[in-house]
N, C-alpha and C positions, 0 to 999 in steps of 0.2 A: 504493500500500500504506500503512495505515494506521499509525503508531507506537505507537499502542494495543496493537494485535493483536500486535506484537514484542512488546510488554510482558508481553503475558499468557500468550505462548509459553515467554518465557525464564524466568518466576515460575514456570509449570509443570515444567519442566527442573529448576529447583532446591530444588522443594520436592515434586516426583513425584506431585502432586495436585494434585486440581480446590479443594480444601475449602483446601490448606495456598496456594495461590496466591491465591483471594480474600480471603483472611487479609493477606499481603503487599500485596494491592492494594485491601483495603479494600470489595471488593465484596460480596454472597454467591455462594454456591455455580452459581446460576443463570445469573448473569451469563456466568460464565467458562466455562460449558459451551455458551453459546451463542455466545459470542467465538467461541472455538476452532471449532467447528462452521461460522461463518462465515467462518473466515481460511483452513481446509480448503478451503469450498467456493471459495474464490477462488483458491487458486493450484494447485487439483486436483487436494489429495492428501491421505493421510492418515499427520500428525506422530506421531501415538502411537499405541501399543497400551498394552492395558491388564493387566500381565503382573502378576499374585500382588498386587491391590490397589493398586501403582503404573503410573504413568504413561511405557513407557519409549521414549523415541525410536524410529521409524520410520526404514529408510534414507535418504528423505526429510530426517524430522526430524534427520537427525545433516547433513545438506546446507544446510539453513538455520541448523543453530545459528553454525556460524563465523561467514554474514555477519550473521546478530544479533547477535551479541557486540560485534564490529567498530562497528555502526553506535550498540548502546549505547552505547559507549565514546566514539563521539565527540558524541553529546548531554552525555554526562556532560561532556565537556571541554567542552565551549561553553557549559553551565550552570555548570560551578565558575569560567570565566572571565567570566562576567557576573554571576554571586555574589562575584569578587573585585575589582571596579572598587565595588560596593556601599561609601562609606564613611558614611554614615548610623547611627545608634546607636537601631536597631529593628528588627523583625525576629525569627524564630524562630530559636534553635540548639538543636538535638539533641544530647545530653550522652548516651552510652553509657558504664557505671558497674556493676561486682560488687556482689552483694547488699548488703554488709553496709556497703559507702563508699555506694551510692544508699537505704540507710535512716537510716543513723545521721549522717551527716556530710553530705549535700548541702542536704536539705533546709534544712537551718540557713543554709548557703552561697549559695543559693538564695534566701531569704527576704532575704535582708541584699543580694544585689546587685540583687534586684527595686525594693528601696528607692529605691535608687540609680540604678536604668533603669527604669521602670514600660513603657516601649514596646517592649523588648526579652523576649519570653515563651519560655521553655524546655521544651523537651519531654525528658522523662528516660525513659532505654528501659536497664533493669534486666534483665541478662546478664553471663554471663562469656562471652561466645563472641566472636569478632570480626566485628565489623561491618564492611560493604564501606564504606568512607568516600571511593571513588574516583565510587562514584555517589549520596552523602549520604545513605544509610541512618544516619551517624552524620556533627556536624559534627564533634567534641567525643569524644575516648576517654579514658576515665578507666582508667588497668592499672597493674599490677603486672608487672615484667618485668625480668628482667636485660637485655633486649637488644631494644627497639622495633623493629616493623617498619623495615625501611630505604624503603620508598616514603613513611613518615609525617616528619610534624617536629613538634617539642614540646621538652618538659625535664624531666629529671628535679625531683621536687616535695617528694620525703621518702623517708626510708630510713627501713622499717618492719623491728623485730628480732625474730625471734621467741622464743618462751620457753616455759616448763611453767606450764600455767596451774591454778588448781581455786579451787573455792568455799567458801564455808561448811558447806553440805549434805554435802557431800564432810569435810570436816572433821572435823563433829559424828558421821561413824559410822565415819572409816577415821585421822582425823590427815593432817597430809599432809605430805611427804618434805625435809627442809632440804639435800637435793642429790640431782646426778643418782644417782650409785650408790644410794640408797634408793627409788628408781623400780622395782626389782627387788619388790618388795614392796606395790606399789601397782598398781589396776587402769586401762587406758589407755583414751582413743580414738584409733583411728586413722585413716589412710587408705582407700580405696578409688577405683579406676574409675583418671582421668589423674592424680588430685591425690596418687596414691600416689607420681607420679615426681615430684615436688617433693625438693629436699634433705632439709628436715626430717623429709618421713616416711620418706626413704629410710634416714635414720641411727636412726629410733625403729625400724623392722622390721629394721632390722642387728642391734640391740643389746637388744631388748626387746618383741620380737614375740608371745611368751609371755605378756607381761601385757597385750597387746590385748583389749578384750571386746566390745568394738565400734566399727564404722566407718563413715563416712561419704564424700560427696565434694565436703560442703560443710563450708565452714571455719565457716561462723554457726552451722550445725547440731550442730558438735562444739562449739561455745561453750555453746549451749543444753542438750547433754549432760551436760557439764561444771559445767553452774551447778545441773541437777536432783540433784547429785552421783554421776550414773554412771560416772566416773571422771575423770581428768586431761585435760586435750588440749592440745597441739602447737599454738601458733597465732603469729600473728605479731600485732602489738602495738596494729594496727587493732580488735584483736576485744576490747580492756580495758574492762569496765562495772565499774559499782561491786558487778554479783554475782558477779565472779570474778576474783580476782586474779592476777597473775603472779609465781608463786614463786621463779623463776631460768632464766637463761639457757641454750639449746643450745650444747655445748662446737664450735666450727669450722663453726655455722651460719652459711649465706649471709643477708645481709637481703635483703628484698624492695624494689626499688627502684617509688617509686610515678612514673607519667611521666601527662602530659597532652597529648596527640596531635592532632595534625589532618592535613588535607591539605594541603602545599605551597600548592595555588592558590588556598588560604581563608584564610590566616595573619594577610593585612593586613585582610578583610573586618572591618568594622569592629565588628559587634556579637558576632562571634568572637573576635576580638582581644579585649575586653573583659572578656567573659568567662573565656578564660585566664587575663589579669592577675589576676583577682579570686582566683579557684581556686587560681591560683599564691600567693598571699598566701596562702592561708585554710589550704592543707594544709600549705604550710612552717612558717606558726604551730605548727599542730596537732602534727607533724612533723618537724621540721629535717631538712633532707636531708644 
């Protein structure tokens, strides 16, 4: 049996398409329908059906996912452990990074350590979602988090504060408020979708959900709001341009601790390591933690 045809089982399984698997595997659409068709014909049966546009396991199929999983997991351990005897200073590492640190803040970071390692090249994959880093979809997680996964290691890098922010635009047609209590009177952005359970927008919809006028569930996007002058928004301290300033602080706001993540069995790889170092310098500058 081939470890290809696992591969393109198990991308099927978690992305419940032909289209969203060759995507993850980098092939087209074609390919992965003839895999599959092929890996059927050989073990003489049929892994899915095709139920409301998704792809969803067969009795079958749910019978080979555990020994797939299983037999994934031990490639992955025997690549992360011959990725961690790597001491060499070259090589790719995958930086996983939110919108607004993989636009405004990497690249800078990025440029200045390529300097400095020109055989080491980085691939940046822009998301807020988590990536599986147990089978190096990421080597490198750049979050925001009170509380990092426990299977990862890293460090905390900077405590980002958040505050009421507005712009000029905002200014020149509404004023804008020299404390909270005058937020009463002022129009908001808010939350929406998971970012609404975040602390701060839980305390702005406790206290001022009235002057919401609209939301989002991206924090660059309420910055951008904000700087058009559509109202105020809630952000933490990552999101300060020179078109919108931070007027004052949330009264018993949590900050956002920013960490730099890896897997255990890559920490000492050496163009990982490096990397880190550098990242860790560049956002505690930016930042104090």
């Amino acid at each position: 049996m081939d470890w290809n045809s696992l591969k393109v089982f198990l991308s099927i399984v978690r992305r419940g398409s032909l289209s969203g698997a060759a995507e993850d595997l980098g092939v087209n659409h074609t390919t992965i329908f003839r895999r599959l068709k092929a890996f059927e014909a050989e073990i003489g049966g049929q892994l899915f059906e095709r139920i409301s546009n998704r792809y969803e396991l067969t009795a079958l199929g749910h019978e080979l996912l555990g020994l797939a999983q299983n037999i994934e997991d031990s490639f992955d351990s025997i690549s992360r452990h011959l990725v961690g005897k790597d001491f060499q200073p070259k090589g790719t590492v995958k930086i996983t990074a939110p919108n607004n640190i993989a636009y405004r803040y990497l690249p800078r970071y990025i440029s200045e350590f390529n300097a400095l390692y020109p055989e080491i090249h980085i691939e940046l994959l822009v998301s807020n979602q988590e990536f599986n880093m147990s089978n190096r979809q990421a080597d490198i997680a750049v979050r925001a988090t009170p509380s990092p996964p426990e299977h990862l290691v890293g460090r905390q890098v900077s405590t980002l504060n958040w505050g009421v922010f507005g712009s000029k635009a905002y200014a020149n047609k509404f004023g804008l408020p020299n404390d909270i209590g005058e937020l009463v009177n002022h129009s908001l952005i808010g939350a929406t979708g998971a970012m609404s359970n975040l602390p701060a927008f839980r305390w702005l919809d406790k206290h001022f959900a009235d002057q919401v006028i609209t939301r989002s569930d991206d924090l660059t996007a309420m910055s951008y709001f904000a700087e058009s002058g559509q109202g105020l928004a809630v952000l933490p301290e990552d999101q300060l341009r020179p078109e919108i300033t931070k007027l004052f602080g949330i009264p018993d706001s949590k900050p956002s601790n920013l960490w730099l993540l890896t897997h255990p069995d890559l920490r000492n790889v050496e163009r990982i390591k490096l990397v880190m170092q550098h990242l860790t310098k560049a956002f505690s500058k930016e930042w104090p933690a």
